[in-house]
C-alpha positions as CSV (number, residue, x, y, z in Angstrom):
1,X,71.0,33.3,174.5
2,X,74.6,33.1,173.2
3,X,73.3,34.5,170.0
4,X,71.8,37.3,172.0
5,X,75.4,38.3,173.4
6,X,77.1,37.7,170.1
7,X,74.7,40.0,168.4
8,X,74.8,42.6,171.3
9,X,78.3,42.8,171.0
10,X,78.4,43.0,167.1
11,X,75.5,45.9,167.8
12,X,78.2,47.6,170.6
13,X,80.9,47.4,168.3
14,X,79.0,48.8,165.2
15,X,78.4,51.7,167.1
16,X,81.5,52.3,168.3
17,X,83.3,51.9,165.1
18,X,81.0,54.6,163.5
19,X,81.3,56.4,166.8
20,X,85.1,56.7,166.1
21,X,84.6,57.6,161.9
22,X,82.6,60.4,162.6
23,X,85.3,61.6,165.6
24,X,87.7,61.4,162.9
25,X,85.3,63.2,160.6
26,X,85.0,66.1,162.9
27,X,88.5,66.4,164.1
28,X,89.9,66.0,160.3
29,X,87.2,69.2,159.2
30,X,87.1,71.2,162.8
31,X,91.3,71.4,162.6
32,X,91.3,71.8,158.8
33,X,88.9,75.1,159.4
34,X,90.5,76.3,162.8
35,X,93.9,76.5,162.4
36,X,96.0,79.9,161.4
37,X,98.1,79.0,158.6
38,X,101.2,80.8,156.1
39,X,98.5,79.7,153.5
40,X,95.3,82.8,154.3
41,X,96.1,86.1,152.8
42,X,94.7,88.6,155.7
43,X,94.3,92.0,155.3
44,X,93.8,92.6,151.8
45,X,92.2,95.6,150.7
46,X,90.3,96.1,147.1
47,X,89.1,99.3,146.0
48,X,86.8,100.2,142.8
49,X,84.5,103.0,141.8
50,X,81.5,102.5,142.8
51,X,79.4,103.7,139.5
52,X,77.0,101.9,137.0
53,X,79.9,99.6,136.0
54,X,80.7,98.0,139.2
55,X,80.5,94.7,139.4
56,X,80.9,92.9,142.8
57,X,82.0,89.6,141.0
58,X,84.7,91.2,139.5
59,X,85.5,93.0,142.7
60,X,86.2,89.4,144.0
61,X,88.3,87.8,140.7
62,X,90.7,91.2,141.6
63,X,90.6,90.0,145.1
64,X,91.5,86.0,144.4
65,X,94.2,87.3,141.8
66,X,95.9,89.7,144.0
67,X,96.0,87.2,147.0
68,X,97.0,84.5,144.9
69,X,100.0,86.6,143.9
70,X,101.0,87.9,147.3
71,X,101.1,84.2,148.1
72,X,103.2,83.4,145.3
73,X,106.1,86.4,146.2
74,X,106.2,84.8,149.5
75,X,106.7,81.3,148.9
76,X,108.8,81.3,145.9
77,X,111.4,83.0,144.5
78,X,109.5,84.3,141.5
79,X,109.3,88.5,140.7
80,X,106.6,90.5,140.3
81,X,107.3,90.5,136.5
82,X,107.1,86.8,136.4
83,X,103.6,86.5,137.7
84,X,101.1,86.7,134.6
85,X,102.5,83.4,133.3
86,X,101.0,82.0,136.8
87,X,98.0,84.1,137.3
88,X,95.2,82.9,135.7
89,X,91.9,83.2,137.3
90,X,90.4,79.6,136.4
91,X,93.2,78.3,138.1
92,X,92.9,80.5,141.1
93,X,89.3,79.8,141.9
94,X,90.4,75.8,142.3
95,X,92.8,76.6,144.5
96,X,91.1,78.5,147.1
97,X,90.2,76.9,150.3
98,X,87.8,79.4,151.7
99,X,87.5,83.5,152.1
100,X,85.5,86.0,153.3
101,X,84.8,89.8,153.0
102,X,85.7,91.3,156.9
103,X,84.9,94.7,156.0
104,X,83.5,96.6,153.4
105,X,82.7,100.5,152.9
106,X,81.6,103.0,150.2
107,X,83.5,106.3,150.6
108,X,83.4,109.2,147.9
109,X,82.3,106.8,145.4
110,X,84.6,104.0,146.0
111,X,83.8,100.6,147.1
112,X,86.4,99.5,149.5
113,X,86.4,96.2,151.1
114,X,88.8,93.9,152.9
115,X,89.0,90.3,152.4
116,X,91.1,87.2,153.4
117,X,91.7,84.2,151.4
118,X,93.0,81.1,152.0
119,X,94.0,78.7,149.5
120,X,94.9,75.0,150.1
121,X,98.4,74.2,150.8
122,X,98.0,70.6,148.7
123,X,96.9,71.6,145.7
124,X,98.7,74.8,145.7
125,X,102.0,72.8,145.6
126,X,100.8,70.5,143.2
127,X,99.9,73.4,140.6
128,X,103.4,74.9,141.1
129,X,105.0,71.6,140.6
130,X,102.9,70.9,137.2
131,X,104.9,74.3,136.3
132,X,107.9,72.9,137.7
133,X,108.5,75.8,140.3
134,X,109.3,74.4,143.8
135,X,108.1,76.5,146.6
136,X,109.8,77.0,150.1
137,X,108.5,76.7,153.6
138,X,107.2,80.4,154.6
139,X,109.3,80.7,157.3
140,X,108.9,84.2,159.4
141,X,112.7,85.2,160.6
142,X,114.4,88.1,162.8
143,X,117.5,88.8,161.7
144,X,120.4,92.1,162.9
145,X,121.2,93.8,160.0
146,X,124.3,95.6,160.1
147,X,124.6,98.6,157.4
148,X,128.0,100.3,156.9
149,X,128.3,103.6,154.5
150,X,131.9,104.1,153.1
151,X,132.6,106.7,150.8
152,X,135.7,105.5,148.8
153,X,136.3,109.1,147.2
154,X,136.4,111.3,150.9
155,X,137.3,108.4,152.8
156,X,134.3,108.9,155.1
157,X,132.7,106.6,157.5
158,X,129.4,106.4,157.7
159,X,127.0,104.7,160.5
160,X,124.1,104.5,162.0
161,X,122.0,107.7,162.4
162,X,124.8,109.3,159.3
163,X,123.8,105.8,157.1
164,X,121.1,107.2,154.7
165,X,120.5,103.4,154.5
166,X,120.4,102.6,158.1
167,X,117.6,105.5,158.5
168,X,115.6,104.6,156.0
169,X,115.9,100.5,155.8
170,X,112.6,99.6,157.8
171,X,110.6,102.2,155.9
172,X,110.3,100.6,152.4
173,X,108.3,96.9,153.0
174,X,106.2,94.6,151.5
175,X,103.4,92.0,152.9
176,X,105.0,89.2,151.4
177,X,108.5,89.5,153.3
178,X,109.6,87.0,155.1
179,X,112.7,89.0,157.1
180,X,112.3,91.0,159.6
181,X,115.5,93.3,159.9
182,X,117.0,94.2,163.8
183,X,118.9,97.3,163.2
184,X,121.6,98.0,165.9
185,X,121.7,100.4,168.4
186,X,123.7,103.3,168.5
187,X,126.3,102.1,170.8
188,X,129.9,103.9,171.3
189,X,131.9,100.9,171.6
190,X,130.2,100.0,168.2
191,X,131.0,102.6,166.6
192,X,135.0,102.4,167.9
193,X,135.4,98.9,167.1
194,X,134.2,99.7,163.3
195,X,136.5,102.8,162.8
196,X,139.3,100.4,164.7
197,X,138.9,98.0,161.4
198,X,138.0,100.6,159.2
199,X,141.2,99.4,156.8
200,X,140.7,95.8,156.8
201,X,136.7,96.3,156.9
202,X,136.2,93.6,154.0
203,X,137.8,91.1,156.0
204,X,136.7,91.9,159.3
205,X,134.1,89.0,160.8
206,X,131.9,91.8,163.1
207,X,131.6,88.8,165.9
208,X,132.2,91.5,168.8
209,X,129.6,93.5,168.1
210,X,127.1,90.7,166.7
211,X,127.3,88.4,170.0
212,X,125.8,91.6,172.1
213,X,122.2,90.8,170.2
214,X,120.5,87.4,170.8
215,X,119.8,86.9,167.3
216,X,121.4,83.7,166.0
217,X,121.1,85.5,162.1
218,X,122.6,88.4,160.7
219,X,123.8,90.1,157.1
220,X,126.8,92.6,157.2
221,X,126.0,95.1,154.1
222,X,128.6,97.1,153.9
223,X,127.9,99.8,151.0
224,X,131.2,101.5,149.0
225,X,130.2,104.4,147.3
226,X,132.5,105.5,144.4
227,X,130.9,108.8,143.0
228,X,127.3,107.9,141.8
229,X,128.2,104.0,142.0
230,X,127.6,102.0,144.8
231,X,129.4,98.4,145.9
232,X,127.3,96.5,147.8
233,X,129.4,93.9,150.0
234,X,127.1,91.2,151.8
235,X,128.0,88.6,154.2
236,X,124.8,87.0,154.6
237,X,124.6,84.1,157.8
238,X,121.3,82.3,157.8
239,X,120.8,78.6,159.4
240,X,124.4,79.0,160.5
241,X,125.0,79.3,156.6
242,X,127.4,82.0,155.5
243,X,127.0,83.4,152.0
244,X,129.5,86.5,150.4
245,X,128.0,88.3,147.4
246,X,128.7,91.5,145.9
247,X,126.1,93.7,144.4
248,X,126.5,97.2,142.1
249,X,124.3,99.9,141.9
250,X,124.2,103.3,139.9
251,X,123.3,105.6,142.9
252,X,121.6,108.6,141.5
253,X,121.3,108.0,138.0
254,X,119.4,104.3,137.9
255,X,118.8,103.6,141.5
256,X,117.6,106.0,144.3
257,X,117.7,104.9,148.0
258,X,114.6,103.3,147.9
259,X,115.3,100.9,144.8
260,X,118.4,99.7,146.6
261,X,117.2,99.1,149.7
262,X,114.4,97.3,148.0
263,X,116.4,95.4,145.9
264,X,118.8,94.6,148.5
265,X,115.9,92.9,150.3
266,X,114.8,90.7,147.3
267,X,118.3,89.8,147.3
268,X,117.8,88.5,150.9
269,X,114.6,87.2,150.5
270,X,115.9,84.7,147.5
271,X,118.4,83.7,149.8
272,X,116.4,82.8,152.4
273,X,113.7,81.1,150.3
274,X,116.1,78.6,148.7
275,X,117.3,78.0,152.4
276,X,113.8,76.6,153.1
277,X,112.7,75.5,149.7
278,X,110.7,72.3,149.2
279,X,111.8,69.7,147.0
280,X,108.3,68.0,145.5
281,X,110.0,65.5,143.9
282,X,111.3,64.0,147.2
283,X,107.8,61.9,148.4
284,X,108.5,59.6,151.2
285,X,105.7,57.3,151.9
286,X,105.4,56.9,155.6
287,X,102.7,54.7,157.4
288,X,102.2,55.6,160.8
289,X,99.7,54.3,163.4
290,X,98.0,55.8,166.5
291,X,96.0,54.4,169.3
292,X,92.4,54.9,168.1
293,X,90.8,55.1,172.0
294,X,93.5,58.3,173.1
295,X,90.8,61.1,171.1
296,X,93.1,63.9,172.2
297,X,96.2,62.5,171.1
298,X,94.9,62.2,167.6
299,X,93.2,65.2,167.3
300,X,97.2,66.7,168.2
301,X,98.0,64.4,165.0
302,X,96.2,65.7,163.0
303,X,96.8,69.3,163.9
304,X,100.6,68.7,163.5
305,X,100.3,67.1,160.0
306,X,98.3,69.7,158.4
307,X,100.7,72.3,159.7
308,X,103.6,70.9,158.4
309,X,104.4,72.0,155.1
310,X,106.5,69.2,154.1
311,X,103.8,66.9,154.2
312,X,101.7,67.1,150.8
313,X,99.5,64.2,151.9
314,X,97.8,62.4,154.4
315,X,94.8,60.1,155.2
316,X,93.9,57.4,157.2
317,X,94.2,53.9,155.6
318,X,92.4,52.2,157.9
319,X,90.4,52.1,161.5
320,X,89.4,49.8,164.2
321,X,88.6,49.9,167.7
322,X,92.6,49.6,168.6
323,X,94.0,51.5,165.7
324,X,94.2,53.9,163.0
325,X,96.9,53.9,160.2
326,X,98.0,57.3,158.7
327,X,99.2,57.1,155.4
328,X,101.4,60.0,154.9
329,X,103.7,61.8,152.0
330,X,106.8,63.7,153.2
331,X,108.7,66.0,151.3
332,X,111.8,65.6,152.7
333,X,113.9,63.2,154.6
334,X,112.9,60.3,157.8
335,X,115.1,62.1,160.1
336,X,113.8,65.9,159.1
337,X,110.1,64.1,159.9
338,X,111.4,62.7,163.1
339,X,112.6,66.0,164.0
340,X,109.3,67.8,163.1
341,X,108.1,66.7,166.5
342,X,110.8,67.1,168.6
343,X,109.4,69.9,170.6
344,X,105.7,68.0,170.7
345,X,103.6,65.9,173.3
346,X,103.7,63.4,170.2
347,X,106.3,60.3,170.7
348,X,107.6,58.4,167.9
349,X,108.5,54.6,167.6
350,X,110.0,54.2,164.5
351,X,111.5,51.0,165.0
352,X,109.2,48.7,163.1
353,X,108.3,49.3,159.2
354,X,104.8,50.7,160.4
355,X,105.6,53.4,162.8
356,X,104.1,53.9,165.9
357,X,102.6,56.8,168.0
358,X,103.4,56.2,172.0
């Protein structure tokens, strides 16, 4: 009889060991496929002639290449130019996670189709840092821009609605920007205290106007224009970070409105992108363990630490009926991980070597 009950129990906890692997099976898969991510190029449109020659494979190598490059422009500070030494399609095809074709049309001839492809985050980073290029967190920011138009030679004042660049500032974009510029409004008292400092512009710190708008970030560009030459003076404040920089264009011979403003953006873009960039060669291994009977809170584990971008690695180390032990690598400091989950239902006990979830 006592064997009985010792067997039973074996039996009952056999099956609810494998119970909990294949909970952790599906939760580890069902996140991994569900979850929106800075890593899935959406929207991407291929067209091609739709004759004898066309090819549908190759329709889908121009697809994997193109996304792999959008990617690329938006999470590191690498120019178009720059790409081919990166783009090679072997390479590409092992670093896709999944994709799919959304759409797809034949007008006039042309095959047009729309896919999106997402690559894996992991290995991604891994390739760039075998080519030691370190790429930064994809952050998405709003930010006021405030454009100022001087011309040195008339002595004229340009703003707003007069700004050739203020008009035309949002028109020229690309996918893979990360900034998203607030322009201001048209305000009166704007436009007095500006001509008020007109004289000392260059030294002038713009916190009346900047404090009306509840945007923590801003740039002041203001643009000197000496005949066909243009100045560009930038006061750039991201993450409470100010940066001055100067900039000089040839208005009208090199650079027309649209290559400034696009090369003004690039400018910001860099900035921002070394603001956030992720230093690969900073792995801190941490070993963190959760209560393997609270399914929901794990699940929310494993959610948060395949959206963090700082983590290139994770898996669980081991499992039992009380416990599960993460094994994790962090690209970045304790305190930064700490703070990763400030503003989530997930408590940390970091008091012992093994951390705990609570």
């Amino acid at each position: 009889m006592i064997n009985f009950f010792k067997n039973k129990y074996k039996l009952i906890n056999s099956i609810y060991i494998f119970f909990l692997f294949f909970l952790i099976f599906f939760i580890k898969f069902s996140t991994i496929n569900v979850l929106a991510n800075s890593f899935k190029i959406l929207d991407l449109e291929i067209t091609k002639p739709y004759d004898k020659k066309f090819n549908k494979e190759k329709v889908i190598d121009t697809a994997f290449e193109e996304a792999f490059q959008e990617l690329i422009l938006r999470i590191t500070t690498l120019k178009i130019e720059e790409l081919d030494k990166l783009t090679n399609l072997k390479n590409i095809y092992s670093l896709i996670e999944s994709f799919s074709i959304v759409d797809e049309k034949f007008v006039d001839n042309k095959y047009i189709s729309k896919f999106e492809v997402e690559f894996n985050k992991r290995n991604l980073f891994r390739y760039l840092e075998s080519k030691n290029i370190f790429p930064s967190i994809p952050n998405e920011r709003d930010l006021l821009l405030i454009p100022i138009l001087i011309n040195n030679k008339s002595n004229q004042l340009q703003l707003f609605s007069e700004n050739i660049f203020y008009k035309n500032w949002n028109e020229f974009n690309e996918k893979y920007y990360l900034l998203n510029y607030i322009l201001p409004n048209e305000d009166i008292e704007d436009i007095k205290i500006i001509k008020k400092n007109i004289n000392n512009i260059e030294q002038y710190n713009f916190n009346e106007i900047v404090k009306k708008y509840a945007i923590k970030d801003y740039i002041i560009l203001i643009l000197f224009q000496n005949e066909n030459n243009i100045n560009a003076l930038m006061k750039i404040n991201l993450n409470n970070k100010l940066i001055i920089s100067n900039k000089k264009f040839n208005w009208g011979e090199e650079d027309s409105v649209e290559n400034i403003i696009k090369n003004l953006k690039i400018e910001f873009e860099t900035y921002w992108k070394k603001l956030n960039i992720i230093n690969v060669s900073i792995k801190l291994p941490i070993t963190l363990s959760i209560k393997s009977k609270d399914y929901k809170l794990i699940q929310e584990l494993d959610k948060k630490l395949y959206e963090l971008d700082l983590v290139s690695n994770y898996y669980i180390d081991t499992f039992s009926n009380e416990e599960i032990v993460y094994k994790i690598i962090y690209n970045s400091t304790p305190d930064k991980f700490i703070n990763e989950f400030a503003n989530s239902s997930i408590i940390l006990n970091t008091n012992n070597s093994v951390w705990r979830v609570e």
